[in-house]
C-alpha positions as CSV (number, residue, x, y, z in Angstrom):
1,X,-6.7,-10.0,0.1
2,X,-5.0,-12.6,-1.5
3,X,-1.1,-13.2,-2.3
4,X,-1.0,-11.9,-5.7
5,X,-2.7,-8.6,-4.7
6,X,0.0,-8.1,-2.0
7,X,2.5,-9.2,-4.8
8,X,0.9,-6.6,-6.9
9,X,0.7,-3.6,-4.2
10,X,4.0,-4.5,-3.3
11,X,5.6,-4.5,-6.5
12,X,3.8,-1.5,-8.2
13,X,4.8,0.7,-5.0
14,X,8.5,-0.6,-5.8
15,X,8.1,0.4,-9.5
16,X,6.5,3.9,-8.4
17,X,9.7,4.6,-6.6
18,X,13.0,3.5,-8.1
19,X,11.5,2.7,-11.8
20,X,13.9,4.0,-13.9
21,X,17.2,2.6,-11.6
22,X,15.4,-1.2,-11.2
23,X,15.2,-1.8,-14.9
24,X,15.4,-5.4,-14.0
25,X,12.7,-5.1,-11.4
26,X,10.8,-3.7,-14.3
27,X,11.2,-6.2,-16.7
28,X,10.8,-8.9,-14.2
29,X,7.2,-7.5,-13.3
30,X,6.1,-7.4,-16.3
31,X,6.9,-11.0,-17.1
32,X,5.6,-12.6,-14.1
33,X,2.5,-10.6,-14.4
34,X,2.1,-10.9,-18.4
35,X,2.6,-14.8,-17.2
36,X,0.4,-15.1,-14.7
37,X,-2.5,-13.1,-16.7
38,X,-1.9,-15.2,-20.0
39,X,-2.8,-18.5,-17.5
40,X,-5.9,-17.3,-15.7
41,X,-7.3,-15.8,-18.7
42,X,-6.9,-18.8,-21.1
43,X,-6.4,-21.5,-18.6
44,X,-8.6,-20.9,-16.2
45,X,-8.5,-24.3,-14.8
46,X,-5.1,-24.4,-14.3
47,X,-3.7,-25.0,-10.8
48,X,-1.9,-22.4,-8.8
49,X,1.3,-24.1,-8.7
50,X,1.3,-23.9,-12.8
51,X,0.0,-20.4,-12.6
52,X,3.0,-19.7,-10.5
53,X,5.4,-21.5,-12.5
54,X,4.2,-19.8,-15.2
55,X,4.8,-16.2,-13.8
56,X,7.9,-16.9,-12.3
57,X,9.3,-18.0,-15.9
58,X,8.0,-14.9,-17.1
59,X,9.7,-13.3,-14.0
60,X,12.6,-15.4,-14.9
61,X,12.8,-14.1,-19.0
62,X,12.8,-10.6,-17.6
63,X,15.6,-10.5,-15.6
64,X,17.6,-12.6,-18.3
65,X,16.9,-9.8,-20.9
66,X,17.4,-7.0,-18.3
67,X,20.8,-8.5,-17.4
68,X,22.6,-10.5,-20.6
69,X,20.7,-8.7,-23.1
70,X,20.8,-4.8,-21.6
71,X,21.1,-3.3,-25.4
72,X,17.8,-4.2,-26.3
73,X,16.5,-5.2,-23.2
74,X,15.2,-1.6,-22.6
75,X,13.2,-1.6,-26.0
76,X,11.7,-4.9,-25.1
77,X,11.2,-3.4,-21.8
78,X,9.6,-0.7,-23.3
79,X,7.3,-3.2,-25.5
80,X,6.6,-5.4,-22.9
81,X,5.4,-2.6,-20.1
82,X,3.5,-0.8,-23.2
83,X,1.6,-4.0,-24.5
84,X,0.6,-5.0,-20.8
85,X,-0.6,-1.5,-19.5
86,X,-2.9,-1.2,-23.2
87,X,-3.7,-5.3,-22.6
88,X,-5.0,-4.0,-19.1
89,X,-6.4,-0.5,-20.4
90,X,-8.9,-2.6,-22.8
91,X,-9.6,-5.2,-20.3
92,X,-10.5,-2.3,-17.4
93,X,-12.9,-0.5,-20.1
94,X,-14.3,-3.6,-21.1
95,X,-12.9,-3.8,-24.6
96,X,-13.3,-8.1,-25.1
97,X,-14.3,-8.6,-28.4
98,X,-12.2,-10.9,-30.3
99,X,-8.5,-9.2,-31.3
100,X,-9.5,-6.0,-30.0
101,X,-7.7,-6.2,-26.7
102,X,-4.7,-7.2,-28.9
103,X,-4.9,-3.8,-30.9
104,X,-4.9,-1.9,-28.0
105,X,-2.1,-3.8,-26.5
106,X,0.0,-3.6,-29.9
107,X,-0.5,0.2,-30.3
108,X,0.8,0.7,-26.9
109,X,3.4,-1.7,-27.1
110,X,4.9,0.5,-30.0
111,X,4.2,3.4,-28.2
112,X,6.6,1.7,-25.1
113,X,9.1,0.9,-27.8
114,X,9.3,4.5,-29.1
115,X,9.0,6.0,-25.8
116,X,12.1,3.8,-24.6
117,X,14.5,4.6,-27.8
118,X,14.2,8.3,-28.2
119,X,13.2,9.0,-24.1
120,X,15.5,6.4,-22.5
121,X,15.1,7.9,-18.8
122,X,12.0,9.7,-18.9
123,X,10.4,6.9,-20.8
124,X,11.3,4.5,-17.9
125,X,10.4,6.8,-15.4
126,X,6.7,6.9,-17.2
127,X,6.8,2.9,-17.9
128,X,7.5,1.8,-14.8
129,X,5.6,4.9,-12.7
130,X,2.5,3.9,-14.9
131,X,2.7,0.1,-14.5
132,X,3.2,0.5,-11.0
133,X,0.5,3.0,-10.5
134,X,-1.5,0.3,-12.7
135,X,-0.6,-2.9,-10.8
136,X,-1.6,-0.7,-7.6
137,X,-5.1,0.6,-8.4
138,X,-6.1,-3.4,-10.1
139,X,-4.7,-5.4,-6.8
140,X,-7.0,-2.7,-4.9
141,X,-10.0,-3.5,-7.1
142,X,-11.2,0.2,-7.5
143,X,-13.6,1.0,-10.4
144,X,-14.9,3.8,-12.0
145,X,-14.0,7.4,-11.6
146,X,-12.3,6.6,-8.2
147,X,-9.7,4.4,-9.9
148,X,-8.8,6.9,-12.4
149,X,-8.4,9.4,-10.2
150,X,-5.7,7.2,-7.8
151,X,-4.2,6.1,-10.5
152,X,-3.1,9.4,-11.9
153,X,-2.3,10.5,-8.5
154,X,-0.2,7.4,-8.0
155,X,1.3,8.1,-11.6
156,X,2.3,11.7,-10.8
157,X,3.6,10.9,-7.6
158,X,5.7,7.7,-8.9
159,X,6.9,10.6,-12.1
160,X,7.9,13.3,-9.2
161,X,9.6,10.9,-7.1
162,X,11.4,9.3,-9.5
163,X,12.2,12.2,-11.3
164,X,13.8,14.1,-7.8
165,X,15.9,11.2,-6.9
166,X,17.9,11.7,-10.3
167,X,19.1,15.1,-9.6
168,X,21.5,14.4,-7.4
169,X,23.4,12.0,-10.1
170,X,25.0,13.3,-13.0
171,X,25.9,9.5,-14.8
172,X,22.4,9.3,-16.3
């Protein structure tokens, strides 16, 4: 298994369980990730310290919005997480023709943006419980019918937990 799996595994499980309260461990994985996918797939001859640089200035950008910027950072959050998980969604069902990844990953990312302004909590409960459950299943490498069905169990689980650790709180 190689490091960014275990970065993956470890990060999605992270996002599956405290989501909506690690905003900027949100934001954070979706730029290092966004970064470090935009590299391989374009520069594929790009060395692993660059591909790592890379990432962790994507890394970097998300925590600067999730901290200085926190009024929109949850909409960008929301765009960010949407346009990755529909970026991945086209890529997983093989969906490469020129642009068309990028329709899927716009749609989405409007869908995130929506989801974070009239849902704030519920939507960053879902965000973060489907990226993780996303980042999970793709660092595993499972396929097919197998990978849907751990990721929606992952998904539910992340929702449930997430959503049970709230109740005790009354500021959100």
């Amino acid at each position: 298994m190689q490091l960014v799996q275990i970065i993956q595994i470890v990060i999605g499980l992270a996002l599956l369980a405290v989501g909506r309260k690690g905003v900027p461990l949100l934001l954070a994985a979706v730029g290092f990730f966004a970064g470090f996918h935009i590299v391989t797939r374009y520069f594929e001859a790009a060395p692993q310290g660059v591909i790592f640089g890379v990432a962790l200035g994507g890394a970097v950008i998300g925590l600067f919005l999730a901290f200085f910027i926190q009024k929109i950072a949850v909409a960008v959050g929301g765009l960010l997480a949407g346009g990755y998980f529909g970026y991945l969604l086209a890529m997983h069902f093989g969906w490469e023709q020129p642009g068309f990844p990028w329709i899927t990953a716009g749609i989405c990312a409007l869908i995130g943006i929506l989801l974070a302004y009239f849902l704030l909590k519920w939507a960053l409960i879902v965000l973060s419980s489907v990226l993780g459950a996303m980042l999970v299943v793709n660092a595993l490498g499972i396929q097919s019918a197998l990978g849907g069905v751990v990721f929606v169990v992952l998904l539910c689980a992340g929702i449930i937990f997430q959503a049970r650790s709230g109740k005790a709180t009354k500021s959100e």
